[in-house]
N, C-alpha and C positions, 0 to 999 in steps of 0.2 A: 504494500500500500504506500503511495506515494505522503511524502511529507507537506503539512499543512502548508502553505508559503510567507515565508517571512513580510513583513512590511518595514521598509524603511521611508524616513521622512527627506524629500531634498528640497532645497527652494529650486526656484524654476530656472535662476540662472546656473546654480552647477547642472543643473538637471541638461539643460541648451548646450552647456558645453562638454560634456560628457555623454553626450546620449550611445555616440557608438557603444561605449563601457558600459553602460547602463542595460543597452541592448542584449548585451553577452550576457551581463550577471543575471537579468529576468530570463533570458530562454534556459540558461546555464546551469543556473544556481535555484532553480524556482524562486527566484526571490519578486517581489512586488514594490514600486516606487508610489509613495505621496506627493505629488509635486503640490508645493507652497507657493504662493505670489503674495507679499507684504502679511506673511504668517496667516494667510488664510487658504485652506486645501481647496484644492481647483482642481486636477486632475489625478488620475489612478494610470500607471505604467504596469502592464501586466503582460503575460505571453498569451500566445491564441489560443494555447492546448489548457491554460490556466480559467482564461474566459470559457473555452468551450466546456470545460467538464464545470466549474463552479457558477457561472456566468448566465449564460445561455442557457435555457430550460429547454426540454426538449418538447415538443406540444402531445398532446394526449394521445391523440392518434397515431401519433409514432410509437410511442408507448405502448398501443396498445397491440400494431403490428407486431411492434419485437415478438411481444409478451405470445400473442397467438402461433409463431412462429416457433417460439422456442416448447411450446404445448407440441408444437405437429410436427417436433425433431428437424426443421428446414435450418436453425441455425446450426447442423454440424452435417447438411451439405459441401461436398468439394465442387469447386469451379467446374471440373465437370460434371457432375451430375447436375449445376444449375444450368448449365450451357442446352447437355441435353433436354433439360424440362424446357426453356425457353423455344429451342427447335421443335421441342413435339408437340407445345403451343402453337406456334406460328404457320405448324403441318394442319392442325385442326382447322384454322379458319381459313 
């Protein structure tokens, strides 16, 4: 299980000059930036994979896909056998 992700505080101007660095340590180090402007938080620096799993909600009906999916064993299909199911669709109609 991946580690909570730290939060650290920058103002905005190390933050502008430093961003390469900044960049590394968020995808890198899972860590998370507070960017400050005149000690008041304004922005959140974070990775994609951080926003996608904590961030971003998945909507219900995705949810519920998986969920029926993994009922009717389709999530421990191999690429072929989805290939072939798509083909033997595509012959039906």
């Amino acid at each position: 299980m991946l580690e909570a992700p730290m939060t650290k505080l920058i103002d905005a101007l190390s933050a502008r000059t430093r961003f390469g660095e900044l960049m590394e340590s968020v995808e890198k180090k899972n860590v998370r930036y507070l960017v400050s402007r005149r000690d008041k938080a304004k922005v959140v620096i974070l990775s994609v994979e951080d926003y996608l799993r904590n961030i971003l909600k998945k909507p219900n009906l995705l949810d519920k896909i998986q969920l029926d999916a993994q009922k009717a064993g389709l999530d421990r299909m191999t690429d072929q056998e989805i290939l072939a199911e798509i083909r033997s669709a595509g012959a039906e109609q």
